[in-house]
Backbone as JSON Lines, residues from 0, in Angstrom:
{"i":0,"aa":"X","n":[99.59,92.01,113.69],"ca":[98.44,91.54,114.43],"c":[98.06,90.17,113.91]}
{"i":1,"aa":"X","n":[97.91,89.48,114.49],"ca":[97.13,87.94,114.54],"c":[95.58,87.92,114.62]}
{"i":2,"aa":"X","n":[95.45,86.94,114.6],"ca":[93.65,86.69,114.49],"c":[93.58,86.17,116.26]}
{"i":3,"aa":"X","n":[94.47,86.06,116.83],"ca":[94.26,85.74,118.17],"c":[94.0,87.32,118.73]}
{"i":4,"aa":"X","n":[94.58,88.43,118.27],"ca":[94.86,89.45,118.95],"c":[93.55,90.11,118.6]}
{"i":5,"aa":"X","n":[93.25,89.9,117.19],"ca":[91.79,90.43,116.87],"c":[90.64,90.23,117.58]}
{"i":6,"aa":"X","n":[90.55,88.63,117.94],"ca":[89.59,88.32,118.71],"c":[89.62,88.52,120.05]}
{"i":7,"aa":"X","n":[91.09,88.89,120.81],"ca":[91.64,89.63,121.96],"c":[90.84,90.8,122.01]}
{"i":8,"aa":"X","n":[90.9,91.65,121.3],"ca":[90.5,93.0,121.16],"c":[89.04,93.04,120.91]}
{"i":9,"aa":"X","n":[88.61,91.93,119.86],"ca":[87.12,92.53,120.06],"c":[86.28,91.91,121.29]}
{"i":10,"aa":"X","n":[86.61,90.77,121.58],"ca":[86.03,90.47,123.15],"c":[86.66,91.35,124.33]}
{"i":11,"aa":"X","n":[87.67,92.25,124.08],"ca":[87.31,93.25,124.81],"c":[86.69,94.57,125.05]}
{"i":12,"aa":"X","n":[86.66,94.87,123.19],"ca":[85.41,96.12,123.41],"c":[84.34,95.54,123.16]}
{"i":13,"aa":"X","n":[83.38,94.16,123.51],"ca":[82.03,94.03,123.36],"c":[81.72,93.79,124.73]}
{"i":14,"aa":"X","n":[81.16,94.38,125.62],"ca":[80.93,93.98,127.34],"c":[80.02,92.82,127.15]}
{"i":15,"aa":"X","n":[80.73,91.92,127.94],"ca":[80.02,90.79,127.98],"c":[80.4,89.49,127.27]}
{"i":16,"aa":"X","n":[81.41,89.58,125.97],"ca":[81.18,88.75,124.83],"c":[82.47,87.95,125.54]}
{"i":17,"aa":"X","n":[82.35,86.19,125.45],"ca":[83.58,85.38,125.42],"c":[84.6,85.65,124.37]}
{"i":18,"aa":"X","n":[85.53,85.34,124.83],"ca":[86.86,85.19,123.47],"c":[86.08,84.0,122.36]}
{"i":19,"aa":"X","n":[85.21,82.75,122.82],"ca":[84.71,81.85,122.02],"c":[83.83,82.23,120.57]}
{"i":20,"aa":"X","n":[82.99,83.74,121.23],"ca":[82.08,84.33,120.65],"c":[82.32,85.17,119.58]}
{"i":21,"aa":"X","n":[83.41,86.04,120.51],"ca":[84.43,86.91,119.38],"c":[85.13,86.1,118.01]}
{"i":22,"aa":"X","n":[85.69,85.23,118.89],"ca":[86.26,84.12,117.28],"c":[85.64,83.43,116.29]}
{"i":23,"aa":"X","n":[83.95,83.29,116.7],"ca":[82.91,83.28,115.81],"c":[82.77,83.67,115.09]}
{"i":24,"aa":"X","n":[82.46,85.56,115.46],"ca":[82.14,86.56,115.0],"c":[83.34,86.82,113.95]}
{"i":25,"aa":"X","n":[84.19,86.9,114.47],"ca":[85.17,87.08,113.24],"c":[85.08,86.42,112.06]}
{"i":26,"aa":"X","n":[85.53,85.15,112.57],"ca":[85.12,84.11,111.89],"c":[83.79,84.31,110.5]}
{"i":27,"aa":"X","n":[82.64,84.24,111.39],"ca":[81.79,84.85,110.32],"c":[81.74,86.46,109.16]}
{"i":28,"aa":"X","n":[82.15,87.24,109.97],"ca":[82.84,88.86,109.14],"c":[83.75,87.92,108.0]}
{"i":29,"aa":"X","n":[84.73,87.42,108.22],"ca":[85.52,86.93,107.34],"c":[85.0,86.44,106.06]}
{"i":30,"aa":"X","n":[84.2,85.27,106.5],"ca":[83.6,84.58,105.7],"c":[82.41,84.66,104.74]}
{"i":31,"aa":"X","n":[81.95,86.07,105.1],"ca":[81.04,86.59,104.25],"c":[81.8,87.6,103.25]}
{"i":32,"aa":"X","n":[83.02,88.52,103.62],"ca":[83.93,89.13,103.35],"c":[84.35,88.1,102.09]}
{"i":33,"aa":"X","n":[84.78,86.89,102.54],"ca":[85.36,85.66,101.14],"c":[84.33,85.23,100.27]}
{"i":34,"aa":"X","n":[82.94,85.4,100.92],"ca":[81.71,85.04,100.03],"c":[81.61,85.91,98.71]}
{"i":35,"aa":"X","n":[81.75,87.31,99.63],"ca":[81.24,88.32,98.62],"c":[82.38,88.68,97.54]}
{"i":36,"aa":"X","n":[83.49,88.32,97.58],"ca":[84.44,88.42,96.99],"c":[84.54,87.61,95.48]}
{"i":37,"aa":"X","n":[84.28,86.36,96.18],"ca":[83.89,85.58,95.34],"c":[82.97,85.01,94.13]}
{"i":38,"aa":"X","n":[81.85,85.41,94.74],"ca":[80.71,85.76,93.6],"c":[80.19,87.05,93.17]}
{"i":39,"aa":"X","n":[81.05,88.05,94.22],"ca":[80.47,89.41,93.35],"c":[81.88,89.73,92.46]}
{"i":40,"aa":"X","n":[82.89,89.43,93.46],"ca":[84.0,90.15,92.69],"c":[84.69,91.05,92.91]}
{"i":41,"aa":"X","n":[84.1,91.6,94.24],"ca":[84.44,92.51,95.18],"c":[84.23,92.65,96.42]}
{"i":42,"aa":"X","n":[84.76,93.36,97.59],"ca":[83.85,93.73,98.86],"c":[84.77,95.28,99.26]}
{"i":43,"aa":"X","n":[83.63,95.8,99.58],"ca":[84.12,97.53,99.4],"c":[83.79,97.36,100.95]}
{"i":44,"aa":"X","n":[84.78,97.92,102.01],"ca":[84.15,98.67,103.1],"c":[84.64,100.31,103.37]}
{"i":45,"aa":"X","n":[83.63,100.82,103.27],"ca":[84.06,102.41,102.76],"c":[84.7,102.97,104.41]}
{"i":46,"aa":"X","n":[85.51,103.56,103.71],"ca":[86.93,104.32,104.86],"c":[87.65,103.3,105.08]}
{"i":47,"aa":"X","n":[88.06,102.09,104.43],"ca":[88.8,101.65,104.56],"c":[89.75,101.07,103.33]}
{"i":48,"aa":"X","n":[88.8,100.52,102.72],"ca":[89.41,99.65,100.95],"c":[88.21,98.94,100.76]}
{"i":49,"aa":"X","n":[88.88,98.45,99.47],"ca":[88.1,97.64,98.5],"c":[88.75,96.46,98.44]}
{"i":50,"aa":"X","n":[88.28,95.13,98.35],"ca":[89.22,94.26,98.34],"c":[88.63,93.47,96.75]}
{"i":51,"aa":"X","n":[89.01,93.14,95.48],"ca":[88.69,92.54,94.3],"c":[89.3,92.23,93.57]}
{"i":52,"aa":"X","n":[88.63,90.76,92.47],"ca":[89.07,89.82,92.51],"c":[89.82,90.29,91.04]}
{"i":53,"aa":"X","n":[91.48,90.15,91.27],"ca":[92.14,90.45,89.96],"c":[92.63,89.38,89.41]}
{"i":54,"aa":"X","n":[92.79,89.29,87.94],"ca":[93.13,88.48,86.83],"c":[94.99,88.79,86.76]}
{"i":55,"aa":"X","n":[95.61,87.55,86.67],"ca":[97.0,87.63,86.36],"c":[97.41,86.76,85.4]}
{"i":56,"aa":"X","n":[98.09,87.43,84.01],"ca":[98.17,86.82,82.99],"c":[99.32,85.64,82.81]}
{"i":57,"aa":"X","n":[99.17,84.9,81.98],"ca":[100.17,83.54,81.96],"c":[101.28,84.45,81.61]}
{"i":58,"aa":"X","n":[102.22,83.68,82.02],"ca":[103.7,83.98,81.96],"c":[104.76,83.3,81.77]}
{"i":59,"aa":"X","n":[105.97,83.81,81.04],"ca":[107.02,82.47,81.73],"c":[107.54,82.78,82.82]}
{"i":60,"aa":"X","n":[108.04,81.96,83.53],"ca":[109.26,82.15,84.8],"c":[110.41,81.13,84.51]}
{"i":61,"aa":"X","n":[110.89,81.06,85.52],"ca":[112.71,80.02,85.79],"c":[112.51,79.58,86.72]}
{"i":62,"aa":"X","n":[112.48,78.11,86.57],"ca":[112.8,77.3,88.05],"c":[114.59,77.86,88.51]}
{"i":63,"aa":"X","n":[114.12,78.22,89.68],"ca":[115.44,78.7,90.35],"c":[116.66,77.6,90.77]}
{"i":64,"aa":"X","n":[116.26,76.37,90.82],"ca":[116.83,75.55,91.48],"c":[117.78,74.48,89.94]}
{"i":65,"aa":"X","n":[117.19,74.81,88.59],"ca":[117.58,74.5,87.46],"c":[117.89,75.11,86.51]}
{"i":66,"aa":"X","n":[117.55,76.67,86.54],"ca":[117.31,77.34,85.77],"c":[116.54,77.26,84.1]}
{"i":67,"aa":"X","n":[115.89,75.9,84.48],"ca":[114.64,75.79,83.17],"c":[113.76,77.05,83.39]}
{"i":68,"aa":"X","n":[113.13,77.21,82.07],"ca":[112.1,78.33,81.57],"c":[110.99,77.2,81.84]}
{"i":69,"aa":"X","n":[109.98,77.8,82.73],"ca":[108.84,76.85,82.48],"c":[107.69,77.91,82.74]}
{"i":70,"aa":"X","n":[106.48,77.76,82.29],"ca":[104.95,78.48,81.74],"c":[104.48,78.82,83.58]}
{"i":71,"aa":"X","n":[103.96,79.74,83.85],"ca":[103.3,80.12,84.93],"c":[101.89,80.23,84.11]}
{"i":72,"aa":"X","n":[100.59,79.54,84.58],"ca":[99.64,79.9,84.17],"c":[98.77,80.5,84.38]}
{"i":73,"aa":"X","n":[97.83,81.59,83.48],"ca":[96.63,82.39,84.49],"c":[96.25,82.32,85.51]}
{"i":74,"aa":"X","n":[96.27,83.47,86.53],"ca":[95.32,82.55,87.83],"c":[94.28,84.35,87.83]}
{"i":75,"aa":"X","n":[93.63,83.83,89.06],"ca":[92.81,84.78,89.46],"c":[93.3,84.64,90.84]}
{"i":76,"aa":"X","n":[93.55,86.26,91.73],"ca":[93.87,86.61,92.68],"c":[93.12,87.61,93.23]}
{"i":77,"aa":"X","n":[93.41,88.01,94.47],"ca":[92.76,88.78,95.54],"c":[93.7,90.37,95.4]}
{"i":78,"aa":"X","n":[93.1,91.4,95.11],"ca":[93.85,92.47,95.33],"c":[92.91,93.74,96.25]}
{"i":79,"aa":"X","n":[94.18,94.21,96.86],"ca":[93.34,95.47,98.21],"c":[93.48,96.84,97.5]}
{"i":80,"aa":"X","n":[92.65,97.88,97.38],"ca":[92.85,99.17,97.33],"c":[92.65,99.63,98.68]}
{"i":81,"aa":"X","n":[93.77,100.13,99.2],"ca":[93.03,101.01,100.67],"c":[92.08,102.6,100.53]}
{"i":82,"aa":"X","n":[91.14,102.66,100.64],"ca":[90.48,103.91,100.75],"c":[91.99,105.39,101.46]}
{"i":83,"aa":"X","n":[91.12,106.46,100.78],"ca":[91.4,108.14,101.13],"c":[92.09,108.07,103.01]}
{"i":84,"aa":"X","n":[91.47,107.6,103.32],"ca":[90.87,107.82,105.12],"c":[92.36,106.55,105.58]}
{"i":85,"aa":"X","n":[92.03,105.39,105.17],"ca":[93.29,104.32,105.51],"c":[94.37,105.21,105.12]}
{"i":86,"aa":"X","n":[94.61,105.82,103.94],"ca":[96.17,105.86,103.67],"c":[96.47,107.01,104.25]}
{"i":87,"aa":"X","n":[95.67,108.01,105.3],"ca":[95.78,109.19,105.7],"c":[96.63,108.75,107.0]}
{"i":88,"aa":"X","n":[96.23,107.6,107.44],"ca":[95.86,107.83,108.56],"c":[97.41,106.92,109.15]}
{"i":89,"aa":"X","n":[98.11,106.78,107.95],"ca":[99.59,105.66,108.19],"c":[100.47,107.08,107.75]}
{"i":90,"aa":"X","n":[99.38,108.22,107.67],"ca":[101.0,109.59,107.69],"c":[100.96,110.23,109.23]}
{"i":91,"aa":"X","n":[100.02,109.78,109.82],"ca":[100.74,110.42,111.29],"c":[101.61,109.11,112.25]}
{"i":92,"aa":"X","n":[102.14,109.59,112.86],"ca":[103.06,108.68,113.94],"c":[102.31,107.84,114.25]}
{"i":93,"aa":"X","n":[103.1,106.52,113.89],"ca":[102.68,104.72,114.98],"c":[102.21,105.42,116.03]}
{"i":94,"aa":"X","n":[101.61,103.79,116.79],"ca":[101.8,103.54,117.78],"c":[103.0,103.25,118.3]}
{"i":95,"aa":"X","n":[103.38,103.65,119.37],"ca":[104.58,102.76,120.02],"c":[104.57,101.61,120.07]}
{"i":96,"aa":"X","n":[103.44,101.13,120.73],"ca":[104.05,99.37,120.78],"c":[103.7,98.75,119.12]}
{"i":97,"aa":"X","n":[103.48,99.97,118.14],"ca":[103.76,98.68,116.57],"c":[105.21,99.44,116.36]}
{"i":98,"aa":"X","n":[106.22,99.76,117.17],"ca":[107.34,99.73,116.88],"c":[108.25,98.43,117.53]}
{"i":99,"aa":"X","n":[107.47,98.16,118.13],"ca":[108.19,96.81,119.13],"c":[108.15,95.68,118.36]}
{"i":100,"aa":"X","n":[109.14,94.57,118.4],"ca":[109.24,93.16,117.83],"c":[108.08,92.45,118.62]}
{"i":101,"aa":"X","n":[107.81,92.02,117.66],"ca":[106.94,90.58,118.54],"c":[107.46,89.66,119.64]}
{"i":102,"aa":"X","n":[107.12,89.46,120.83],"ca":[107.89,88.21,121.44],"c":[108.8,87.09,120.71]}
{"i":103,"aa":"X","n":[107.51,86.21,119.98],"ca":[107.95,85.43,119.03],"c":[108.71,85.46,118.09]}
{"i":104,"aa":"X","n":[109.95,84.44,118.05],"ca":[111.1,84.59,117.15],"c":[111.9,85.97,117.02]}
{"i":105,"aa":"X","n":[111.9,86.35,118.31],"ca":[112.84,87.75,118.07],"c":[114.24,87.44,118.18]}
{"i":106,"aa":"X","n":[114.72,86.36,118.9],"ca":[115.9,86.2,118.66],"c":[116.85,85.46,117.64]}
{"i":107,"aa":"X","n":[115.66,85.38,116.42],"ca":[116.09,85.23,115.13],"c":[116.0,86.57,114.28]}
{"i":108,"aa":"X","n":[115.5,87.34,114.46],"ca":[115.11,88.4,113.58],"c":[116.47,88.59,112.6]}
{"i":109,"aa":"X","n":[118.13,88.75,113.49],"ca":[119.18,88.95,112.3],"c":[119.49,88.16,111.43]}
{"i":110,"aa":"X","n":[118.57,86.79,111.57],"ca":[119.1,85.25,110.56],"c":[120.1,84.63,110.83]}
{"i":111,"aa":"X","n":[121.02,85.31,112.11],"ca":[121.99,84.48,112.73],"c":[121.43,83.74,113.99]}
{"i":112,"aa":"X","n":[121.76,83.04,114.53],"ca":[121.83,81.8,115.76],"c":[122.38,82.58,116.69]}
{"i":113,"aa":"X","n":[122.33,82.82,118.22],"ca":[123.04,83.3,119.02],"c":[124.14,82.82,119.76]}
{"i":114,"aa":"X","n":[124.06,81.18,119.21],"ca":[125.36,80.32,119.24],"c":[126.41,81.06,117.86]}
{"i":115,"aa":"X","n":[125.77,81.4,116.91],"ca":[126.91,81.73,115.66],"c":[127.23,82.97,116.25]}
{"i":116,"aa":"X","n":[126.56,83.95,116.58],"ca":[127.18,85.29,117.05],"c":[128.12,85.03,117.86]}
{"i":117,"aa":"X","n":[128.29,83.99,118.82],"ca":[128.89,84.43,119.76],"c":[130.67,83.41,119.78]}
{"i":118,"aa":"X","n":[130.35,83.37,118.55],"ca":[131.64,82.2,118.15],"c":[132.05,81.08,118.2]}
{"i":119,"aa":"X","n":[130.88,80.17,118.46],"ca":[130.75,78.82,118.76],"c":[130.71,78.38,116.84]}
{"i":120,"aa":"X","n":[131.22,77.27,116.64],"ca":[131.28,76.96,115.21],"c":[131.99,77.66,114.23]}
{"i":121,"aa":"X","n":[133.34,78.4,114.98],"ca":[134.57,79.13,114.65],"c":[134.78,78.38,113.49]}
{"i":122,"aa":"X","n":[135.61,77.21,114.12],"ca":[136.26,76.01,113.44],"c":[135.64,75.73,111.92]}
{"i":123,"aa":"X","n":[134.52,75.49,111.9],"ca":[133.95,74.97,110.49],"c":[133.74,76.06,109.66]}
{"i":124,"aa":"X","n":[133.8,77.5,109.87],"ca":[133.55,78.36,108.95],"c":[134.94,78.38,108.06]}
């Protein structure tokens, strides 16, 4: 789901509301959602999760591209617990259409070209 589809959906269950209004509204949910996160440290919406703010310790890693050892440093990140009720509710059967590909970029989904499938650029392999 997209934030286009969100605001799809809720300007259609509010009678009356523009798509302009809906993307407001979101908009604002969001942004109080990032407020409260931020200076409390958390935002709980019950039956669903908790979303709060976790600590990740310095580290080393490997640049992949050199294989140098170089320092990753502390950060602070965003982590989700889903509530009792969310994780219940991903043990009964999808929807059908969240079994479907998205329109977009489906005819990349295998990482091949449908010129490479089909044997065009024989020669150079």
């Amino acid at each position: 789901m997209t934030k286009a589809d969100l605001v799809e959906g809720v300007a259609a269950q509010a009678v009356g509301m523009s798509r302009k209004s809906a993307a407001e509204l979101v908009d604002s949910i969001f942004d109080a959602i990032r407020r409260a996160i931020r200076n409390e440290g958390r935002f709980s919406y019950p039956r669903f999760g908790t979303w709060s703010v976790r600590l990740r310790r310095a580290r080393r890693g490997r640049n992949p591209r050199t294989g140098a050892e170089i320092h990753i440093a502390a950060a602070r990140t965003v982590g989700f617990r889903p509530a009792n009720e969310l994780k219940a509710t991903l043990q009964s059967p999808p929807h059908p259409a969240a079994l479907r590909l998205p329109e977009r970029g489906r005819e990349m989904r295998s990482g091949i070209s449908s010129s490479r499938r089909e044997g065009a650029g024989a020669a150079e392999r």
